[in-house]
Legacy VTK file of the C-alpha trace (Angstrom):
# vtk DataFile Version 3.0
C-alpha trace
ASCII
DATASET POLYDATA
POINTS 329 float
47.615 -18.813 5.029
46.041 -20.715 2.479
42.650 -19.744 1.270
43.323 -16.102 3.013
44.406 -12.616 1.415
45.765 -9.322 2.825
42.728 -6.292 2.570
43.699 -3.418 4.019
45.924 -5.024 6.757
43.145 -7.814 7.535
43.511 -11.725 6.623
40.143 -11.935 5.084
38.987 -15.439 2.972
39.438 -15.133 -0.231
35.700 -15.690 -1.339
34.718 -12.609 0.581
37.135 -10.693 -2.200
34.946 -8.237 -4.690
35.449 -7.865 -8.165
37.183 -4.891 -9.985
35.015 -3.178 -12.949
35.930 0.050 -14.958
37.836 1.243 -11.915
35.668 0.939 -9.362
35.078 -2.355 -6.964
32.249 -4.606 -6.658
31.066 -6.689 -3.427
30.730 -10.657 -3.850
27.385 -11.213 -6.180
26.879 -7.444 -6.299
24.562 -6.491 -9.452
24.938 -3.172 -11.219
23.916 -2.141 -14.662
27.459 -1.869 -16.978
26.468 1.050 -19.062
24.624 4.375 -19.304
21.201 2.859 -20.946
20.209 0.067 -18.612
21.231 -2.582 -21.328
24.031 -4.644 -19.945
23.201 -5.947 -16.272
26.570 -7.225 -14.856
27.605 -9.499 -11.446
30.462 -9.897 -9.381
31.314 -13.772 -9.300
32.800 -14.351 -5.944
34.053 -18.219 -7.095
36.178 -16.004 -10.233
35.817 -12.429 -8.561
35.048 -11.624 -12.519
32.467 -9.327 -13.313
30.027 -11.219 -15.664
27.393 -9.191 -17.629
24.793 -10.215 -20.042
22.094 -7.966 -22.177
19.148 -6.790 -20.551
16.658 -3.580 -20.328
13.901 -2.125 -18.299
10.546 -2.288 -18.513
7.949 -0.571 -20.287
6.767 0.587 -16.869
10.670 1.783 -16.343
13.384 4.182 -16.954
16.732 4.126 -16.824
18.255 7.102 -14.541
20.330 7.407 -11.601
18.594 7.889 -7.884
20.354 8.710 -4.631
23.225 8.130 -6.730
22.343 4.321 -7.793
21.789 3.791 -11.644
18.873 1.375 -12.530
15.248 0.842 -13.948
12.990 3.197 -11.599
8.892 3.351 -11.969
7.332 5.596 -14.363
4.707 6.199 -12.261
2.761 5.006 -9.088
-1.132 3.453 -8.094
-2.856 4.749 -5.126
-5.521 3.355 -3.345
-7.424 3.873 0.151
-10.158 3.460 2.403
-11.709 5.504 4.601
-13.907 5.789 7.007
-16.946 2.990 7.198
-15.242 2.133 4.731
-15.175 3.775 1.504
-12.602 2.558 -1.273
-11.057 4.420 -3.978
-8.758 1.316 -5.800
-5.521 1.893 -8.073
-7.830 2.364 -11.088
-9.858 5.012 -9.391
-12.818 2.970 -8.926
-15.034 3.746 -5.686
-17.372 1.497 -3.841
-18.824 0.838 -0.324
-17.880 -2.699 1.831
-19.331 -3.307 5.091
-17.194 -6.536 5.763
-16.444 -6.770 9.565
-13.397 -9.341 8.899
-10.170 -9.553 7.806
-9.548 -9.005 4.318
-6.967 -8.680 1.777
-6.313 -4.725 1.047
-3.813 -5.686 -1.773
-1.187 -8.336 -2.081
0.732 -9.497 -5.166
-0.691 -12.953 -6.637
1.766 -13.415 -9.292
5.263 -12.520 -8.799
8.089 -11.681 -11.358
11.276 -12.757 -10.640
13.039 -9.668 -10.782
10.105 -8.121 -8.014
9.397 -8.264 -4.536
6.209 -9.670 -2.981
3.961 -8.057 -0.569
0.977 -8.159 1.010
-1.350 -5.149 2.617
-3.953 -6.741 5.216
-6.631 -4.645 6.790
-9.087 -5.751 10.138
-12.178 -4.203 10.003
-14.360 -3.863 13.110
-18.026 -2.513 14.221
-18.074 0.540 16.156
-21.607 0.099 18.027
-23.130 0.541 14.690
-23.980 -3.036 13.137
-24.652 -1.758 9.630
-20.921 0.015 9.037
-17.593 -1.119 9.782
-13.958 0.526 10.348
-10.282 -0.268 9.910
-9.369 -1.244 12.901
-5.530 -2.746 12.154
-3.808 -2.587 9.179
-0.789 -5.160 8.505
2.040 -5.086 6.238
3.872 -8.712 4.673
7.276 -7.682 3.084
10.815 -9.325 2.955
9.694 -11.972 5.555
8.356 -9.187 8.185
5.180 -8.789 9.593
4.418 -4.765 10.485
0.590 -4.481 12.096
-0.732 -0.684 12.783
-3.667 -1.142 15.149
-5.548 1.372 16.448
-5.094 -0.651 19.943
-1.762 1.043 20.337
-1.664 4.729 18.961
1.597 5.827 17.757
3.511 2.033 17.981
3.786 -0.599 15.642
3.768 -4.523 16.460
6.503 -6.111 14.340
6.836 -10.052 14.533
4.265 -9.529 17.287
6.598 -7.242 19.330
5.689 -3.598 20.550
7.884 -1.754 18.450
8.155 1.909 18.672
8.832 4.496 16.031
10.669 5.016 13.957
11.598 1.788 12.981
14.166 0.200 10.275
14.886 -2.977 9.025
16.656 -5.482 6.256
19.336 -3.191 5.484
17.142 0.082 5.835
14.934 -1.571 2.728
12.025 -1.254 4.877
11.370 1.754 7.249
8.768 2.715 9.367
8.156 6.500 11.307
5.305 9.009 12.042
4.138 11.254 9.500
1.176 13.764 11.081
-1.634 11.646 12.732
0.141 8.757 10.207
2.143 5.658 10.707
4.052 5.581 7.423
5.989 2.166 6.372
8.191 2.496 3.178
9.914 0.018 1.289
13.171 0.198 -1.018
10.858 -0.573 -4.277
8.502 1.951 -3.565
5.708 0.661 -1.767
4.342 2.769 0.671
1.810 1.929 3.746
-0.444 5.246 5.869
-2.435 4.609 8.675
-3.609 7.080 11.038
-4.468 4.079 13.758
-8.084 4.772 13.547
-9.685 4.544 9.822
-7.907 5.827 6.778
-5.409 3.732 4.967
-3.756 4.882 1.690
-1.716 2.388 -0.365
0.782 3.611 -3.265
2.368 0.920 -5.467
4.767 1.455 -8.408
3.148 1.160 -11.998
5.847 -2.040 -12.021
3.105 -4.039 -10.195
0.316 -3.101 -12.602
-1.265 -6.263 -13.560
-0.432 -8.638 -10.716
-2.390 -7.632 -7.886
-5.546 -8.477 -6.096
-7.847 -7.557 -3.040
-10.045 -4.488 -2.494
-7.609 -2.354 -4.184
-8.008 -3.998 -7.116
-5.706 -5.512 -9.503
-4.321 -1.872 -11.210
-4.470 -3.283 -14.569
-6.229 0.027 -15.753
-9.767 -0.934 -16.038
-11.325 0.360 -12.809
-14.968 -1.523 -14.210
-13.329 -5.134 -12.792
-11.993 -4.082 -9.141
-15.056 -3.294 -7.247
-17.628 -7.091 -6.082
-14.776 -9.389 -6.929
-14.796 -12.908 -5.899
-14.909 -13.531 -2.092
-12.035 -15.763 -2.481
-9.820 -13.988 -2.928
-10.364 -10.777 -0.277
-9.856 -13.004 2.601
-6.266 -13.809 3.450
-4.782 -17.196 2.661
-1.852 -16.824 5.435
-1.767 -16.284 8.933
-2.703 -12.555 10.063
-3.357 -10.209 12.914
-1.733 -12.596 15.278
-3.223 -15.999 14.122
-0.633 -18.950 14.235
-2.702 -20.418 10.887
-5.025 -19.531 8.525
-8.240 -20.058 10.247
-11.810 -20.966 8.339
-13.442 -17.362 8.165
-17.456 -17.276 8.957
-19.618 -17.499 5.536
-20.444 -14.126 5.599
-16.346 -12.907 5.570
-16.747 -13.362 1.826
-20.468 -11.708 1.145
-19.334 -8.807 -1.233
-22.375 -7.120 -0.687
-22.301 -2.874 -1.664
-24.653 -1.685 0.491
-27.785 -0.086 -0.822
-29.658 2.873 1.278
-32.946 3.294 0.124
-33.376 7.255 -0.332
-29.736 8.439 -0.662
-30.581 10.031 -4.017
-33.081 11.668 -2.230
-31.270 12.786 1.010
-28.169 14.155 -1.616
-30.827 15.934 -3.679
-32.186 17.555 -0.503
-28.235 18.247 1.108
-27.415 20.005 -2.286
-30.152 21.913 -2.678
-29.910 23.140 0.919
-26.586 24.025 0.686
-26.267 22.949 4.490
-24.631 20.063 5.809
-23.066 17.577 3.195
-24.403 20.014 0.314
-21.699 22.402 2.076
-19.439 20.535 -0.234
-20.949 21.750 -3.592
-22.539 24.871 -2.738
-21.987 27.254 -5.490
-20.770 30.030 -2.988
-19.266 27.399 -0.351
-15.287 27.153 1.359
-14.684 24.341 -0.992
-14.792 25.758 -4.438
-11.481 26.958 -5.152
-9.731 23.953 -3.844
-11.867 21.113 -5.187
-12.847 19.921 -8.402
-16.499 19.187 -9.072
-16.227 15.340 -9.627
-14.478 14.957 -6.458
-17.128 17.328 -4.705
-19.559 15.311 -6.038
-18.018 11.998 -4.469
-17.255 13.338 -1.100
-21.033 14.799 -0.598
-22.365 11.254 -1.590
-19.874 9.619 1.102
-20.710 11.914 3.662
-24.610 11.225 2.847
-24.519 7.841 2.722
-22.529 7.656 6.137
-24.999 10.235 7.504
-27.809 8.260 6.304
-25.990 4.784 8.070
-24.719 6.791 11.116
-27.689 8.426 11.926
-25.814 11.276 13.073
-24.366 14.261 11.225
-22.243 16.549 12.520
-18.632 14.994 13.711
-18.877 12.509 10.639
-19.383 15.340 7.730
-16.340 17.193 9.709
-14.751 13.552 9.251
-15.358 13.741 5.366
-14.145 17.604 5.138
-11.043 16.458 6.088
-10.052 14.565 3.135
-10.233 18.071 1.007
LINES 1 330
329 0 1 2 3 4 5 6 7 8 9 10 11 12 13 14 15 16 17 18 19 20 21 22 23 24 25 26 27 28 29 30 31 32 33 34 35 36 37 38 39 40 41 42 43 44 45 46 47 48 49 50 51 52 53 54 55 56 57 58 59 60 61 62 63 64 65 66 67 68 69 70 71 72 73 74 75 76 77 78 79 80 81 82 83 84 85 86 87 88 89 90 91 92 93 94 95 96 97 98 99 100 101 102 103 104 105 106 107 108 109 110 111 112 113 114 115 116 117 118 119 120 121 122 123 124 125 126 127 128 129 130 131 132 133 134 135 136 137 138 139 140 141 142 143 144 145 146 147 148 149 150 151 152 153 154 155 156 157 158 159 160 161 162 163 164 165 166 167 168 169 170 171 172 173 174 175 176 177 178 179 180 181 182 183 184 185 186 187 188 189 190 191 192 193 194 195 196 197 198 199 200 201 202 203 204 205 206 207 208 209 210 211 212 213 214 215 216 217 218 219 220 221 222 223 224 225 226 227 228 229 230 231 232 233 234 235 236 237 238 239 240 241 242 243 244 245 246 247 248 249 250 251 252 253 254 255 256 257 258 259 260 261 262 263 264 265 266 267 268 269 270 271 272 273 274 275 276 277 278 279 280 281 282 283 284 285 286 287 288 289 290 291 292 293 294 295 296 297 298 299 300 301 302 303 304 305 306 307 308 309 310 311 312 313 314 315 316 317 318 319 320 321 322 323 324 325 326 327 328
């Protein structure tokens, strides 16, 4: 028949025929690098079924090796960012600051996006808990590949894909994005390296590839090394331009969405003075003879007592919230 061809004792058409290339066969518009060094990226043409290659490299950001058996330009290294509890963010440039907003905002999303990488977006809910001066992460939401992923802390242990109770573990697009339980953690992974955590109550960790460095924005910052520019950025551009959290449109977010304010407590300096000198209580954390000293270093130490004071100082309680903070040594 015309247009047709014999393939392994199927009449196939002849445009779904792959290309043949040192040996080894190609599917129709398959890419693959031709050589050892990442320098000559090739294609099968399905119209010719020729492979066609032309120079190229990786990035700066990228090396050339083989993973799971696939050669190509991997990340040198990865971002990470997070918030946690009422909320306190650490972005990709390890810069760490206090927001209160009780809104959705954007975590991180890429604003500018090279051809030859995928766009995403990281969306986070935050919500009072009976305390008006703090908020929490209430429901995180991933954008990737045309999917919508939402973690909420409304349903433990189940994700809400394309609005859709979904449970775990979950795969889609070829396996290029996953999603499964890791701990007390929903975990969603994508092919490029983008990875999502959230334990459906209040601490979300982001890691990006060092490929993205540069071209990001929201609370996390915008990883372009300089952790002085991430933290009271304009409001803009923290509240999401596209439809989250189950909204058909963008809607008009109240004023006070994009207030960056970092909230000031009058006395913390104090109260921290006072917690290390005790050695009690959030001062547990960088007592001299405390549980913590072989396992943290002092700078962090330092960081977690203030976080625990400060949300002691908001909270007005102490006890389960230091426990809280303990458990991010």
């Amino acid at each position: 028949m015309e247009g047709f061809v014999l393939s392994q004792g199927s009449c196939i058409p002849r445009s779904s025929c792959g290309c043949h290339y040192e040996g080894r066969p190609y599917a129709p518009n398959e890419s693959f690098w031709g050589d050892d060094q990442c320098s000559k990226k090739c294609t099968c043409n399905p119209s010719t079924r020729q492979v066609e290659c032309a120079p190229s490299a990786c990035k700066a950001s990228e090396k050339c090796e083989i993973q799971k058996g696939v050669r190509g330009c991997y990340p040198t290294g990865h971002g990470n960012c997070s918030a946690t509890g009422d909320p306190h963010y650490l972005t990709f440039d390890k810069h760490r600051f206090d927001f209160q907003g009780p809104c959705a905002y954007v975590l991180t999303e890429v604003y500018e996006t090279p051809i030859d990488l995928t766009w995403f977006g990281v969306y986070v809910q935050n919500e009072y808990r009976g305390n008006q001066q703090v908020t929490w992460t209430r429901s995180v939401q991933v954008n990737v590949y045309d999917i919508e992923i939402v973690i909420s802390r409304q349903y433990p242990g189940k994700l809400l894909v394309g609005g859709l109770l979904t449970f775990l573990p979950y795969s889609s697009v070829g396996g290029r994005v996953k999603a499964f339980k890791q701990g007390v953690n929903a975990v969603i992974q994508t092919n490029f390296g983008l990875s999502v955590h959230f334990d459906w109550d209040s601490k979300v960790f982001v890691t990006v590839p060092n490929t993205y460095a540069g071209i990001l924005r929201g609370l996390c910052g915008n990883f372009n090394g300089n952790g002085g520019d991430d933290a009271l950025v304009p409001g803009s551009i923290l509240v999401p331009s596209i439809p989250v959290f189950g909204t058909s449109s963008p809607k008009e977010p109240d004023p006070k969405c994009k207030e960056i304010i970092d909230p000031k407590c009058p006395g913390l300096e104090v109260i921290e003075e006072q917690q290390r000198a005790s050695g009690k209580a959030c001062g547990l954390i960088v007592a001299k003879d405390g549980p913590f000293q072989e396992c943290l270093h002092i700078l962090i130490q330092r960081a977690l007592s203030g976080i625990a004071s400060m949300t002691m100082f908001l909270q007005g309680t102490l006890h389960c919230h230091l426990c809280w903070n303990l458990q991010l040594c």
